[in-house]
N, C-alpha and C positions, 0 to 999 in steps of 0.2 A: 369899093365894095359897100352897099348899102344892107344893114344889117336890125332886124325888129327882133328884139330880145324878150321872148313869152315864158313867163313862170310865173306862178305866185305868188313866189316868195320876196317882197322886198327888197330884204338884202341881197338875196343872190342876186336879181335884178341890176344890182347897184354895183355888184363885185362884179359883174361881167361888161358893164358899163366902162368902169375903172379899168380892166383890163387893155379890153380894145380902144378906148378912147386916145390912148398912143399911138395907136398904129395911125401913120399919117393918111393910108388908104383905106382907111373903113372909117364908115358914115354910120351913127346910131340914128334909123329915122325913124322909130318909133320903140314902146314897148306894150303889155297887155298882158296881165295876171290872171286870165282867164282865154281858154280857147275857142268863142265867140269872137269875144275883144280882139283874137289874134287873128282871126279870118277879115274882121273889119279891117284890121290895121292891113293886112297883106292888101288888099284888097284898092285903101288909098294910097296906103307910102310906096307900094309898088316895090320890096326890097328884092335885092339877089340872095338873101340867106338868110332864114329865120333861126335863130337859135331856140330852140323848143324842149321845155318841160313836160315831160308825160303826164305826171299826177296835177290837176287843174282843177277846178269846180265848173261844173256842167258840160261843158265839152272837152274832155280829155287829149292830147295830144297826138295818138293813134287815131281818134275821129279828125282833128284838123288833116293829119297827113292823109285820110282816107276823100276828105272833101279838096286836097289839091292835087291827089293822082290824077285826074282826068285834062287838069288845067295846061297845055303848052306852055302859058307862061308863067306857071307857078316856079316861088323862090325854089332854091335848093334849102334843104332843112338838116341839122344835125342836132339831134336829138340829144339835148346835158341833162343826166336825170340820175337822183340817187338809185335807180333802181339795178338789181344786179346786172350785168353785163348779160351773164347766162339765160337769164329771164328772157330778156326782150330784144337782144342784140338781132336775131334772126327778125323778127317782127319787125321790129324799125326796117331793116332791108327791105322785109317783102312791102310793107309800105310807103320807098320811093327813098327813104331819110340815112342817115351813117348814123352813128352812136358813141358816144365819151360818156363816160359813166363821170357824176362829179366826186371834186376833192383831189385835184389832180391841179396842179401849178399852172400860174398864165401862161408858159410858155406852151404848155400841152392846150390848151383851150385855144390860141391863135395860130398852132403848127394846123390841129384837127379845122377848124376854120377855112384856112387857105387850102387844107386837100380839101374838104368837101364844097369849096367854092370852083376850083381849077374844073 
């Protein structure tokens, strides 16, 4: 499974790196702390599953998922965001993506992974 990991943040960036980086069948082929960046990156590394940040600078996550609704071969996207589950859970649906709120252990971040790649 080839996976572009888009957030902001550095370290999260890095702690989700480090996560998946064991799993023998997922491939990190790119990252991008802004949701431009993350449309370029979809766009060359070609992934099956973007892990995506909601809160971004300049193009926010809910506009990435709103510019690959239309696409057939857009990744599958699951949305990792501090924001509350209640908030934006429905949203993320109706915009294409599943939802894990972060702060939740590697094993929950590579179970949620594999169902929203299956």
């Amino acid at each position: 499974m080839r996976v572009l990991i888009c957030d902001d943040e550095p370290a999260h960036r890095a702690l989700v790196r480090a996560i998946l980086g064991v799993e023998a069948d997922v491939e990190i082929v790119g990252e991008a702390a802004d949701g431009t960046t993350c449309l370029d990156e979809i766009r060359t590394a070609r992934p099956d599953l973007v892990v995506l940040d909601l809160k971004m600078p300049g193009c926010d996550g809910f506009e990435v998922m709103r510019r690959l609704r239309d696409d057939p071969d857009a990744p599958r996207v699951l949305v990792h965001s501090s924001a509350s589950a209640a908030e934006v859970a429905d949203r993320v649906r109706q915009e294409g993506g599943e939802f894990l709120r972060k702060g939740g252990g590697p094993d929950e971040l590579t179970k949620a992974i594999r169902r929203v790649a299956s």
